[in-house]
VMD Tcl script that builds the backbone (N, CA, C; Angstrom):
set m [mol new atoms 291]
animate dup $m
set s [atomselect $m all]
$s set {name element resname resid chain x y z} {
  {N N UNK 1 A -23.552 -14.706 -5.392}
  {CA C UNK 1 A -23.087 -14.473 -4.039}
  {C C UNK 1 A -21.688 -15.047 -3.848}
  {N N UNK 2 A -21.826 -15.984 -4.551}
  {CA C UNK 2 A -20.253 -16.883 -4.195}
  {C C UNK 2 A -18.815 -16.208 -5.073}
  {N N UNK 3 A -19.355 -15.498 -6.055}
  {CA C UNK 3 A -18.185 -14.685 -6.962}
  {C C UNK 3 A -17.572 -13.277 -6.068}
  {N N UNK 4 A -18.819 -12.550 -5.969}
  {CA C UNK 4 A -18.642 -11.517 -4.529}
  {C C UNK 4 A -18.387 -12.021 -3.734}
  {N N UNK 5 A -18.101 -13.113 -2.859}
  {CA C UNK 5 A -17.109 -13.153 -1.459}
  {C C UNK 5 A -15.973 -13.530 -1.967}
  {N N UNK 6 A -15.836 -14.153 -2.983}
  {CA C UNK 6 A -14.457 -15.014 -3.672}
  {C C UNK 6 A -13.761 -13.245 -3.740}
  {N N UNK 7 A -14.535 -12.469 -4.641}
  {CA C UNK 7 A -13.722 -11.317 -4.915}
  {C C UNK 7 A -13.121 -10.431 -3.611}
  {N N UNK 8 A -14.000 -10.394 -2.881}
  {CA C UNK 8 A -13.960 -9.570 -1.604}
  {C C UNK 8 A -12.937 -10.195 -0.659}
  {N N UNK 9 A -12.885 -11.703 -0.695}
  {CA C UNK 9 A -11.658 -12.213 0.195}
  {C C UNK 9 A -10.318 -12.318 -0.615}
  {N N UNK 10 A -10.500 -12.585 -1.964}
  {CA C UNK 10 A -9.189 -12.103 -2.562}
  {C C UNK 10 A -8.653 -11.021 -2.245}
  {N N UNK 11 A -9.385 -9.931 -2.202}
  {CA C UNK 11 A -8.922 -8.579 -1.889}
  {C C UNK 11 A -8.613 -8.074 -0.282}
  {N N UNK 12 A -8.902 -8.875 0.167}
  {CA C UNK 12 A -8.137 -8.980 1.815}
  {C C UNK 12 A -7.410 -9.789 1.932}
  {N N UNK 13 A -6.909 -11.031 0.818}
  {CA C UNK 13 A -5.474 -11.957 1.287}
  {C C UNK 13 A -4.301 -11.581 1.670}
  {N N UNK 14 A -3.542 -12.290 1.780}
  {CA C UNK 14 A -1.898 -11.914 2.346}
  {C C UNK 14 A -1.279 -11.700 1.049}
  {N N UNK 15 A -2.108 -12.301 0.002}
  {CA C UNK 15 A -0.791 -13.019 -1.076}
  {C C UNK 15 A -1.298 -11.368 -2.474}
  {N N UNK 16 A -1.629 -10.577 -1.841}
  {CA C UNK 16 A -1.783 -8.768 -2.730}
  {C C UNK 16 A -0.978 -8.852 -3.290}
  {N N UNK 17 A -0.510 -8.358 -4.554}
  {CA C UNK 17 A 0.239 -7.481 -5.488}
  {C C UNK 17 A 0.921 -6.367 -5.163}
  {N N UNK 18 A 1.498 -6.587 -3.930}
  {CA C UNK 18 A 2.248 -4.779 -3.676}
  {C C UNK 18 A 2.977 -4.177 -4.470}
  {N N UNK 19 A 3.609 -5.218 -5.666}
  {CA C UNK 19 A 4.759 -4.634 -6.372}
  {C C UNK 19 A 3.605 -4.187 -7.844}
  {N N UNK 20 A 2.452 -4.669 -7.978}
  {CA C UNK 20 A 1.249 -3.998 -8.662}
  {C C UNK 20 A 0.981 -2.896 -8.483}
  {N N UNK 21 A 0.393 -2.941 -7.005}
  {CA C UNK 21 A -0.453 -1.998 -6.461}
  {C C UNK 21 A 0.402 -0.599 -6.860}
  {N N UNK 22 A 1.623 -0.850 -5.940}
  {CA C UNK 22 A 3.002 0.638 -6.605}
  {C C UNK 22 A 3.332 0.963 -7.790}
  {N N UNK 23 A 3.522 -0.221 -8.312}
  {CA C UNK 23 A 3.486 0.770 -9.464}
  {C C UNK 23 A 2.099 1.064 -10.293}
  {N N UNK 24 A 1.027 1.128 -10.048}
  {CA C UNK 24 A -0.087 1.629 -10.708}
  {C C UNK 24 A 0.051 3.028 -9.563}
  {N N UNK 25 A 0.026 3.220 -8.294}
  {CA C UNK 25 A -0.284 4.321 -8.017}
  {C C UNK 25 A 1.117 5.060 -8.253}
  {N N UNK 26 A 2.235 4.575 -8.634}
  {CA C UNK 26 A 3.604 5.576 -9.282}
  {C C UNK 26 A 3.351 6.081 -10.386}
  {N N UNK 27 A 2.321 4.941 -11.285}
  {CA C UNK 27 A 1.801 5.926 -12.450}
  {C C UNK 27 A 0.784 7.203 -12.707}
  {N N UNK 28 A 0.096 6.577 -11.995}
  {CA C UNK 28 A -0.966 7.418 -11.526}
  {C C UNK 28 A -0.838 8.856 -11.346}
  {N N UNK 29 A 0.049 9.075 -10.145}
  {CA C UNK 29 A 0.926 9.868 -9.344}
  {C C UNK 29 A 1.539 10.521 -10.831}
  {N N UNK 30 A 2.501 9.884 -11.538}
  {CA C UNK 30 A 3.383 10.394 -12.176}
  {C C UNK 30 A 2.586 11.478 -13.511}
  {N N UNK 31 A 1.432 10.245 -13.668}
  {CA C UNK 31 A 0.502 11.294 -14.791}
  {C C UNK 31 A -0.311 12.711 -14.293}
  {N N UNK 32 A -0.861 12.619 -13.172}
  {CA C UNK 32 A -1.239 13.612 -12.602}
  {C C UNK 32 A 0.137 14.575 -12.153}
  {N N UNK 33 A 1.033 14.291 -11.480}
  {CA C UNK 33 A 2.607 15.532 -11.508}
  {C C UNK 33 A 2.848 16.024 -12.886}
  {N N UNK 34 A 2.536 15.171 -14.277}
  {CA C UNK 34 A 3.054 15.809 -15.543}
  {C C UNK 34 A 1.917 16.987 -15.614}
  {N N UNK 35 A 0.251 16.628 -15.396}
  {CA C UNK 35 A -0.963 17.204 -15.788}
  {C C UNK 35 A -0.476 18.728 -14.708}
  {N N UNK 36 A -0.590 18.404 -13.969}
  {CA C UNK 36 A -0.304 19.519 -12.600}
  {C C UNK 36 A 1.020 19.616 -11.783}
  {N N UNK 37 A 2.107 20.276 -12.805}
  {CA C UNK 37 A 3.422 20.188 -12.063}
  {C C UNK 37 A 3.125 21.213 -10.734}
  {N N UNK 38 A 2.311 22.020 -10.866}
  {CA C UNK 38 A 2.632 23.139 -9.875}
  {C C UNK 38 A 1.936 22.388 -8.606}
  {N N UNK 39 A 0.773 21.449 -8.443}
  {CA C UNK 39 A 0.548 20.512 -7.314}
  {C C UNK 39 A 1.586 19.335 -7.264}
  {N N UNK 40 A 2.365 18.747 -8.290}
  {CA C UNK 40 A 3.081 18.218 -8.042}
  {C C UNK 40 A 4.848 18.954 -7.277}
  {N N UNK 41 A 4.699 20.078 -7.195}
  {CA C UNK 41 A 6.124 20.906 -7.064}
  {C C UNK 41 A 5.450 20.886 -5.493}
  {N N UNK 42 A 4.402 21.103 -5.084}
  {CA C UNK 42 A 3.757 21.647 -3.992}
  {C C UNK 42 A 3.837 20.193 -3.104}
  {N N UNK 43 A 3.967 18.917 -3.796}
  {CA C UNK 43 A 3.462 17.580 -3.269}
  {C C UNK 43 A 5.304 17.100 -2.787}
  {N N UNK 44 A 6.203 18.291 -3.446}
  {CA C UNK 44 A 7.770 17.552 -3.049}
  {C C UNK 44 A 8.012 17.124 -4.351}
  {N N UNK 45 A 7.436 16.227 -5.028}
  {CA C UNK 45 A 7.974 16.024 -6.248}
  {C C UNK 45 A 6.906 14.785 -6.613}
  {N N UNK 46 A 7.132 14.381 -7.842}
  {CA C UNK 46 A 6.233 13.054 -7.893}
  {C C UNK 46 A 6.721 11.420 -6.954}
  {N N UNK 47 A 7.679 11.308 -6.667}
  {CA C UNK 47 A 8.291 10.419 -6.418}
  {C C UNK 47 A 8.045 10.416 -5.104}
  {N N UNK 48 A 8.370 11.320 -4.095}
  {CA C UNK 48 A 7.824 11.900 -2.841}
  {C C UNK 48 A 6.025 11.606 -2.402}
  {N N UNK 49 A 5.867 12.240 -3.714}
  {CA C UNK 49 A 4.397 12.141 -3.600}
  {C C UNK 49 A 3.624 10.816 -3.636}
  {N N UNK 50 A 3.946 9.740 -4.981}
  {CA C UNK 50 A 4.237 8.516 -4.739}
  {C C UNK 50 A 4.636 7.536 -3.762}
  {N N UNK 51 A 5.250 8.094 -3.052}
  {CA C UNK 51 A 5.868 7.579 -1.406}
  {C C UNK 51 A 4.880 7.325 -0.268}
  {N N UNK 52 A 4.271 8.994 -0.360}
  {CA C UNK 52 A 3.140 8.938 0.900}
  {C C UNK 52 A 2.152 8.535 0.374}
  {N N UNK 53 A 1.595 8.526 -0.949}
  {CA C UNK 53 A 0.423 7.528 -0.843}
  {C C UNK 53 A -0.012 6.354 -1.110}
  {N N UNK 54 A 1.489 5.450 -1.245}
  {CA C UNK 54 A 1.456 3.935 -1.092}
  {C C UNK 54 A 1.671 3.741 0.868}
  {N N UNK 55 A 2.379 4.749 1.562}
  {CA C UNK 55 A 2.653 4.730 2.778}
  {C C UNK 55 A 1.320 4.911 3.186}
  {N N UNK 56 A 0.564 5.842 3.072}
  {CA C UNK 56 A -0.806 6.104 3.426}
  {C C UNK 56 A -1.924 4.625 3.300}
  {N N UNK 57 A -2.073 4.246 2.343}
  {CA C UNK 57 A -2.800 3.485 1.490}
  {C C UNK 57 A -2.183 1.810 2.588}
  {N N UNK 58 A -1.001 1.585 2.630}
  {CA C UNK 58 A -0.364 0.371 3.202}
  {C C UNK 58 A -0.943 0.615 4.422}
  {N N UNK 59 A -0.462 1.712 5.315}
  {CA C UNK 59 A -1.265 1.761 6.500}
  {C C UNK 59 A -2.881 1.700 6.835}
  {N N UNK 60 A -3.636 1.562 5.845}
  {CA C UNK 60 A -4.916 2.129 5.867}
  {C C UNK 60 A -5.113 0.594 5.882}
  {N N UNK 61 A -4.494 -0.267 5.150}
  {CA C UNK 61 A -4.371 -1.534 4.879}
  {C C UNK 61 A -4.382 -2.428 6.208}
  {N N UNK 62 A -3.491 -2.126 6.686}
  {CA C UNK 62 A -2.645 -2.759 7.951}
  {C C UNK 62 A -2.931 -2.100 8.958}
  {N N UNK 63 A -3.877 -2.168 9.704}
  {CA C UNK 63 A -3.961 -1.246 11.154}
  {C C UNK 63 A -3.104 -1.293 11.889}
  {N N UNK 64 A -2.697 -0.483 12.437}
  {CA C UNK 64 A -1.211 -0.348 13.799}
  {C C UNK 64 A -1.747 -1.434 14.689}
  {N N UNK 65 A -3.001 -1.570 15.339}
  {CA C UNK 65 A -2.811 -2.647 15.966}
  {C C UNK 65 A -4.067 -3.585 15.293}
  {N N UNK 66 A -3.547 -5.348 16.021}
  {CA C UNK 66 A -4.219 -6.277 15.429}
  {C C UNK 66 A -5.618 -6.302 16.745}
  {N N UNK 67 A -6.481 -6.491 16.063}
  {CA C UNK 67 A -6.981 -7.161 17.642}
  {C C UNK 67 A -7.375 -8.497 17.856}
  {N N UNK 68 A -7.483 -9.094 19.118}
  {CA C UNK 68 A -7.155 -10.505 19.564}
  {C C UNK 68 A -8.449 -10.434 20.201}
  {N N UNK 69 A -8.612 -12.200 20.819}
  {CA C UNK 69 A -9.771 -11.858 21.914}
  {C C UNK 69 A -9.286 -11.722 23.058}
  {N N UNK 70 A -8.382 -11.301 23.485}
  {CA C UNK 70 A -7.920 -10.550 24.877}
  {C C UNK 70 A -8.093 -8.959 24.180}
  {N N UNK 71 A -8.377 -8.386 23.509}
  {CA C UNK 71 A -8.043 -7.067 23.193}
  {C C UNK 71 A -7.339 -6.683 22.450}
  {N N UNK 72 A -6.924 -5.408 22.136}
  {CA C UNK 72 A -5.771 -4.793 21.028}
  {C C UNK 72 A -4.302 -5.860 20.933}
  {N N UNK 73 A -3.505 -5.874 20.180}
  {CA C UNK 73 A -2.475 -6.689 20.550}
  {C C UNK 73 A -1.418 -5.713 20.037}
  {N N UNK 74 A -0.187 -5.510 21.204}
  {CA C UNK 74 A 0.528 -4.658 20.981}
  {C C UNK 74 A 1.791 -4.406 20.345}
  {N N UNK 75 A 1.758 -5.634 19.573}
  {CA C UNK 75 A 2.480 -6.342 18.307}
  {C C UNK 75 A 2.284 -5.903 17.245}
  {N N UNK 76 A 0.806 -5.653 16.745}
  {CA C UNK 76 A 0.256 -4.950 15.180}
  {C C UNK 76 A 0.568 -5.682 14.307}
  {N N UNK 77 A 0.841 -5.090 13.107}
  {CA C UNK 77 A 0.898 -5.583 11.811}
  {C C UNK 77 A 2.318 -4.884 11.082}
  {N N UNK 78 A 2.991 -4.411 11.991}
  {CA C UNK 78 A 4.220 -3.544 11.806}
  {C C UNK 78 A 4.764 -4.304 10.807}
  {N N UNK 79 A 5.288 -5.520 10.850}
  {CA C UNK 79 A 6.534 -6.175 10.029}
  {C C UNK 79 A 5.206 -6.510 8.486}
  {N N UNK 80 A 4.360 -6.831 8.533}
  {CA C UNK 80 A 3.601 -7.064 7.299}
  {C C UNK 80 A 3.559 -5.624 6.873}
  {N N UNK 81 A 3.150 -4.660 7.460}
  {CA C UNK 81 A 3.048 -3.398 6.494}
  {C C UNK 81 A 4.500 -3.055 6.216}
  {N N UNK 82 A 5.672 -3.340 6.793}
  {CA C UNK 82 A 6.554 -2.954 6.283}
  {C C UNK 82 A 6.774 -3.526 4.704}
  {N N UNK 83 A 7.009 -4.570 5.054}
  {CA C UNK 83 A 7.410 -5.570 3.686}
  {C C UNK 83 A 6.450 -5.007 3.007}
  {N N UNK 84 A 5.021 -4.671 2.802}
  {CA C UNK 84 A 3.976 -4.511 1.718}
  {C C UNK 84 A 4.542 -2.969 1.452}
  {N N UNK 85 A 5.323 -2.202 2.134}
  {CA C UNK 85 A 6.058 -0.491 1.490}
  {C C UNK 85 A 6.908 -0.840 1.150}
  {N N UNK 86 A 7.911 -1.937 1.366}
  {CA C UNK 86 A 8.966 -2.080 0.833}
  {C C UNK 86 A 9.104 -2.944 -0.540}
  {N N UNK 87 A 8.096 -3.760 -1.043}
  {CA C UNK 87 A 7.666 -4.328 -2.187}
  {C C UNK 87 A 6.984 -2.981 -2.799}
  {N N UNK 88 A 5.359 -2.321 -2.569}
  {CA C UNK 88 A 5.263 -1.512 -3.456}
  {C C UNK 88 A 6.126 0.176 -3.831}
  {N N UNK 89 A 7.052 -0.140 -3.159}
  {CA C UNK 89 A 8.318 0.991 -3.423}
  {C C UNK 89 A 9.102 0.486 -4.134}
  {N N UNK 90 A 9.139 -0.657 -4.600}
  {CA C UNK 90 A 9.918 -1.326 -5.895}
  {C C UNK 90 A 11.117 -2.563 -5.034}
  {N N UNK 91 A 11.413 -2.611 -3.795}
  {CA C UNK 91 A 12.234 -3.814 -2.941}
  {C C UNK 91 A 11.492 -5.164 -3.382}
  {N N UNK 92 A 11.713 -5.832 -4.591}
  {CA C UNK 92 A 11.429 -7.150 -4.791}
  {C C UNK 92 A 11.477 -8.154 -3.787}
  {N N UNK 93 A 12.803 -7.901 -3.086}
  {CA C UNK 93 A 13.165 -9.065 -2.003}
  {C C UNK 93 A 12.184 -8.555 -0.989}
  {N N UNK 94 A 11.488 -7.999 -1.060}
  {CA C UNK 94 A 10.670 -7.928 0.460}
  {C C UNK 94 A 8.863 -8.154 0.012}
  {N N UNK 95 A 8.870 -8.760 -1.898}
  {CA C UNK 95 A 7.551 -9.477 -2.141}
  {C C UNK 95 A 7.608 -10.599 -1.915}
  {N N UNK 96 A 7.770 -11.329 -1.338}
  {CA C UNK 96 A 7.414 -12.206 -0.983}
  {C C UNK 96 A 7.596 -13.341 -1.787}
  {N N UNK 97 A 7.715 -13.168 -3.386}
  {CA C UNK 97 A 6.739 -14.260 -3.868}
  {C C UNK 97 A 7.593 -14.013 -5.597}
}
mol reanalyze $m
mol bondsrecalc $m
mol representation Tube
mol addrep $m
């Protein structure tokens, strides 16, 4: 029990791998555009394509808003999801670490 929450709260910390996380899904991305150029021609390109689904994936991460115990807070998580697209898009200075 104690290895599963250790794992499960690692994987919700602040201190993520964004500059990991991007480039595994740039590879990813990049092997599937070589396998399927014609979904990759259709996706914009691989790099494009790579774009929206670390953008996708960061947001899915980071909800637009935080909530508080007064309610939604209309602050969010804007500046953390930024820095976490701008590290896994390859901006070192915006990992943190």
């Amino acid at each position: 029990m104690g290895e599963g929450f250790a794992h499960l709260w690692a994987e919700r910390s602040e201190m993520v791998d964004w500059a990991g996380i991007g480039q595994s899904i740039q590879l990813t991305v990049g092997i599937f555009a070589e396998t399927f150029p014609e979904l990759a021609k259709k996706e914009g390109g691989a790099d494009a394509w790579a774009s929206r689904v670390i953008s996708d994936y960061i947001s899915h991460y980071y909800p637009s808003q935080t909530m508080t115990t007064f309610g939604p807070s209309p602050f969010g998580n804007g500046w953390l999801a930024d820095a976490a697209r701008q590290c896994a898009l390859g901006n070192r200075a915006a990992c943190g670490n």
